[in-house]
Residue, then its C-alpha position, 0 to 999 in steps of 0.5 A: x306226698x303228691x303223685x309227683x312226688x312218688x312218681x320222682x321216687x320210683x323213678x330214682x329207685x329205678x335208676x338206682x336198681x340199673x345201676x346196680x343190675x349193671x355193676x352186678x353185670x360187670x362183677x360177673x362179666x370180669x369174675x375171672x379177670x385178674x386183680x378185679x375186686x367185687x364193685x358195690x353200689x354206694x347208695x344214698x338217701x335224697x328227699x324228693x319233694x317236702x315230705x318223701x324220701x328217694x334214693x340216689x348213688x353216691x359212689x362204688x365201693x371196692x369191697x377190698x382187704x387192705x390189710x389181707x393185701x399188705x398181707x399178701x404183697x409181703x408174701x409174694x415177695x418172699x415167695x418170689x425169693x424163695x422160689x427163684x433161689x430154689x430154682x437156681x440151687x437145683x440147677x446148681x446141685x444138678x452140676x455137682x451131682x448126686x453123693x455116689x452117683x456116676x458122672x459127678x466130681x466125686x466120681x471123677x475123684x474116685x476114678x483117679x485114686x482108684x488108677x493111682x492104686x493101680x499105677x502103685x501096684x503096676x508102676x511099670x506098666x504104660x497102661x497103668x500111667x496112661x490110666x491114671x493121666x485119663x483120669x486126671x482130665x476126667x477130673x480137671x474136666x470135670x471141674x472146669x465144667x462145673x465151674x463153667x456152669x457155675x458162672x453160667x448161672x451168674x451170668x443168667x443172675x445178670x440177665x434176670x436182673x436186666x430183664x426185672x429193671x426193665x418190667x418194674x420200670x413200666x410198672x412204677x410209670x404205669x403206677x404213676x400215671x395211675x395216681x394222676x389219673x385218680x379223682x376223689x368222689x365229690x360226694x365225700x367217704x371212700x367210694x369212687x366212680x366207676x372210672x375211677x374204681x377200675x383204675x384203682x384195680x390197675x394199680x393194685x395189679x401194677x403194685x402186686x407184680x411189683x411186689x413179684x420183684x423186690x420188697x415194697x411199701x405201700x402207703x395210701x393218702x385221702x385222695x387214694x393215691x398212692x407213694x410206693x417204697x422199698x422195704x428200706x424206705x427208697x421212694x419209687x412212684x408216687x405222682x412221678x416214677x422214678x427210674x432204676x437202671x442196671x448197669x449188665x457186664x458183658x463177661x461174667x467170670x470167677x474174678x468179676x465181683x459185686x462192690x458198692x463202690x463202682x469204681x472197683x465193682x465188675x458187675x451190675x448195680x441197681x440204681x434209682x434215679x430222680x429227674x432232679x439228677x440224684x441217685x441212690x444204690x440199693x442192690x445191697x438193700x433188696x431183702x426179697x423178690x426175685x431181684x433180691x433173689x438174683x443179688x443173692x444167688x449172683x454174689x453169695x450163694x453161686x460164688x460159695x460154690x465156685x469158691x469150694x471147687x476152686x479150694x478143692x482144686x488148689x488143694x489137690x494141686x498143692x498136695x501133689x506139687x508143694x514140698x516142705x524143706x526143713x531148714x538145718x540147725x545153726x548157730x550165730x553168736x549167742x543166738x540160734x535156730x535154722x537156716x532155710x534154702x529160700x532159693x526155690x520160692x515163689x509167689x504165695x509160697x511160705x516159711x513155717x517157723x515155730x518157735x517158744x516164748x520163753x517167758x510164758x512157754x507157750x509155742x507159736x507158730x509163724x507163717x511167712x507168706x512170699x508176696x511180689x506186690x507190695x500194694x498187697x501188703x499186709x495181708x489179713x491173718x486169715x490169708x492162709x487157712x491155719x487158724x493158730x498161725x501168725x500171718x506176715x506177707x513180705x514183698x520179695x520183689x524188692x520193692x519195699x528193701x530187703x527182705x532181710x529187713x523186712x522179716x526183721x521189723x515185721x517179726x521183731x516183736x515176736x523175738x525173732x531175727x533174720x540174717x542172710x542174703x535173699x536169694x539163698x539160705x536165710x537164718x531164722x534164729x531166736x533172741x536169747x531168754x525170750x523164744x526159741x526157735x523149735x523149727x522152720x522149714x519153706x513150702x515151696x512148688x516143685x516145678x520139675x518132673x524129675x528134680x529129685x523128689x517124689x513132688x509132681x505138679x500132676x496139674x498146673x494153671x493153663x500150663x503155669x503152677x499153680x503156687x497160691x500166687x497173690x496179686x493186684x488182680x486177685x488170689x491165683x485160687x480164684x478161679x483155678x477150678x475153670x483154668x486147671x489142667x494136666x501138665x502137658x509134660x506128663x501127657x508127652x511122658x508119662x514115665x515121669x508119674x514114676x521116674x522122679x530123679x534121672x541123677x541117679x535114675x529112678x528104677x522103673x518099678x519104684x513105687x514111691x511117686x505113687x505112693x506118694x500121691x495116693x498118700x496126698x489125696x487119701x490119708x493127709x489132712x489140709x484146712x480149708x478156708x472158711x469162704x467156702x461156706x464150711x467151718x469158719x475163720x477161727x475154726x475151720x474145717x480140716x480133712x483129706x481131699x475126700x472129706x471135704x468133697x463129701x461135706x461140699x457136695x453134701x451141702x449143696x444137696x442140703x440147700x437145695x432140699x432147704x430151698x424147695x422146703x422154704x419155697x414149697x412152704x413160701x407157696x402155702x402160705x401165698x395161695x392161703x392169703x390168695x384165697x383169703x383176698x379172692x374169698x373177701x375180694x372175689x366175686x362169688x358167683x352164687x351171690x351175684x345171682x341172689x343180688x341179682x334176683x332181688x334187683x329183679x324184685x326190687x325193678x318189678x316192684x319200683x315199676x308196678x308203683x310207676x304203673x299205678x301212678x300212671x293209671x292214677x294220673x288217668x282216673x284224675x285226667x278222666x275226672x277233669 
């Protein structure tokens, strides 16, 4: 080996130790800098000369996990979820309060039952009725408020999402325009240039804080780019971004629901679009993150709740307000049953038959439900909360012939014949050797204050009653709890929470009005519709007014626990991952230094072999 060539040696070892004494500078400059990934030199063996061998850099490598970080982007995204739904469900049971506790719905319902007693015992007493309208504002007031709140939230739901749309699209072009940045090492294998190496750490940071937002899948070529997907395998980047877009609603209300079909929907979708003008929906498809989160809480979670007051407050009303009139005993021919006044009906007000089959003895019930739209019809059978009734909507507008007719052709199968005129007495009779009709009777709104029965509507829909109206624009329930008042007739005269008939006059002390309403809202039983998340279609839940309050708030303080639980949970297991990439990944600033220190060593050694080749050189220069 000539002098030449251990001198062009040391001098590589040289370059080499530089380079590395610099990469450690940087691992520790950027130790605390987020998403930096620990640098390595890729070094290399060259020949120098015919005999020696040298030392060159081929590359730097990211000393990364990619599996730890698959790992940790999957986590991310469930704990993003997970911590956002917490979030907005301890929001949500802040509306509906604690069980017992004051200021909450189910205070408010106490203090009415408890001013009813009061009104039952007193019932002349002016003191006693004012006492009982100021709770019932209390209570309507309180439901208004949360059902505010509640849509509130919705509408914060629609702002997230805007906001998300709008942070990963400059997410995926900055991705994007990372990927066409990306050179491949001429040298060959996995290493990159410093350049390069620092844009891979971009990335990854662009792609975790994607990850914050919606499930994802990253899948990496040969040339370290990178083609980035939803969980349900939509491409969002690769060497060009594509764009999603959100299309915010203005107003959101308890009738502004989520569709994938947008001509009906009335709120927002998430689309992605491609410059070649295709587009595809995958508001339905986000499974995590927290634009998952925003979908759900938006279109499940938050209109469940809604859903439950809105059930609670039509129940009420239609406690108080629906009367039950059994039809009276007729006989037509060889057939026979009852006739039923149909004259007070309205919309969303029902018959209730019941009657035998005669072939197999079974008892059935039917349940006739008014509808005034016939583009309703028909209606599904769980259109009333009965889960052992026969549901059949028959449109009274006229629209569609008589009802007479209809109620025939509809119930023809079930043995059972209609005759009569509408308005007024219809006759439901049986079909001689195959039913008998055991009952029937209408469940009709009583709107008068003093019509002669102990019904009161004690609250009404902004001022109209409340009958459980269907039409084009949706059920009258949806909602109701945000729209429900006293009836301003009773708050001119409150009287009239006692007086009930004027011909002939209810005696001043008469109980039987308060009586009647605290049996209503304490002892009577009512099913509840499975859309309020408790029981279900086929078995639904069944209870007083007190009873189903007490399951509703019950559960929203059970999800709200859940959900810190899951997120609490979700957090573990996110910082563990943290630490296992940070531990692999990570700089350790002990280890720098004892890299550090054997650079040093290696440097002082590569630069004594250059000393004593030059002193070398001078002994055979001396010599000549």
């Amino acid at each position: 080996m000539s002098l030449g060539d251990a001198l062009s040696i040391a001098m590589a070892g040289l370059r080499v130790n530089q380079s590395a004494i610099s990469l450690v500078s940087s691992n520790v400059a950027n130790a605390e800098t987020p998403g930096y990934v620990r640098k390595t030199l890729n070094q290399g063996v060259t020949v120098s000369g015919q005999t020696g061998t040298g030392v060159q850099v081929n590359g730097i490598n990211r000393q990364l996990d990619d599996y730890i970080l698959a790992q940790l982007r999957t986590e991310t995204s469930g704990a993003a979820y997970a911590s956002l739904r917490s979030s907005y469900l301890n929001q949500l049971q802040g509306l509906f309060g604690d069980p017992n506790s004051t200021g909450t719905l189910e205070d408010a319902f106490n203090g009415l039952t408890t001013a009813m007693q009061a009104l039952s015992t007193s019932p002349d007493s002016t003191s006693a009725r004012i006492g009982v309208l100021n709770a019932a504002q209390a209570m309507a007031s309180s439901l208004n408020s949360m059902s505010n709140g509640i849509q509130t939230l919705r509408a914060g739901c629609e702002t997230g999402l805007t906001d998300s749309v709008s942070t990963a699209n400059n997410l995926l072009k900055q991705i994007a325009s990372i990927n066409s940045q990306i050179r491949t090492n001429p040298q060959g294998g996995t290493s990159t240039d410093a350049a390069t190496a620092a844009l891979l750490d971009q990335r990854d940071q662009a792609i975790n804080q994607l990850s914050q937002l919606m499930d994802i899948r990253v899948v990496t070529n040969g040339a370290n780019q990178v083609t980035v997907f939803t969980g349900s395998g939509v491409q969002l980047a690769g060497m060009e971004a594509a764009t999603l877009s959100f299309n915010a609603q203005g107003t959101v209300n308890p009738s502004t629901t989520w569709s994938s079909n947008s001509l009906t929907s009335k709120l927002g979708s998430i689309t992605v679009s491609y410059d070649s003008g295709s587009s595809i929906d995958i508001t339905s498809s986000l499974k995590s993150g927290q634009m998952a989160a925003y979908v759900e809480l938006r279109d499940n979670t938050l209109v469940t709740a809604q859903t439950q007051l809105d059930q609670f407050a039509a129940t009420l009303s239609s406690s108080l307000s629906d009367k039950t009139t059994a039809g009276t005993a007729v006989t037509s021919g060889p057939s026979s049953g009852f006739a039923v006044d149909l004259s007070g009906m309205q919309n969303g007000n029902t018959i209730n038959i019941a009657y035998t089959d005669t072939a197999t003895g079974q008892q059935h019930t039917v349940t006739v439900v008014r509808v005034d739209d016939p583009t309703l019809l028909p209606l599904p059978q769980n259109a009333t909360n009965d889960p052992n009734d026969y549901v059949v909507g028959i449109d009274f507008s006229g629209v569609s012939g008589s009802a007479i007719s209809q109620l025939n052709s509809a119930l023809y199968t079930k043995n059972l014949q209609f005759s009569g005129t509408f308005p007024g007495a219809v006759n439901v009779l049986n079909n001689p050797g195959f039913s008998t009709v055991n009952s029937a009777s209408v469940t009709s709104t009583v709107t008068a204050l003093a019509g002669g029965s102990v019904e009161v509507p004690l609250f009404n829909d902004n001022g109209a009653a409340y009958s459980g109206a269907r039409s084009a624009s949706g059920n009258q329930m949806t909602g109701y709890a945000q729209r429900i008042s006293v009836n301003s007739d009773l708050l001119k005269d409150s009287s009239k929470l006692v007086v009930y008939s004027t011909s002939p006059a209810t005696a001043a002390g008469d109980t039987a009005r308060p009586d009647f309403m605290i049996k209503q809202m304490m002892k009577s039983q009512y099913y509840y519709s499975a859309s309020t998340g408790i029981g279900s279609d086929s078995a639904p839940f069944k209870g007083s007014l007190q009873s189903f309050l007490q399951q509703f708030v019950g559960q929203q303080g059970s999800n709200a626990a859940a959900a810190k639980q899951l997120s609490d949970g979700q957090s573990v297991v996110l910082n563990t991952l943290q630490q296992k990439l940070s531990t692999s990944s990570g700089v350790n600033m002990d280890e720098e230094m004892a890299h550090l220190l054997s650079l040093q060593n290696a440097y002082a050694a590569n630069a004594r072999v250059m000393s004593t080749i030059n002193q070398m050189y001078q002994t055979l220069m001396q010599a000549i």
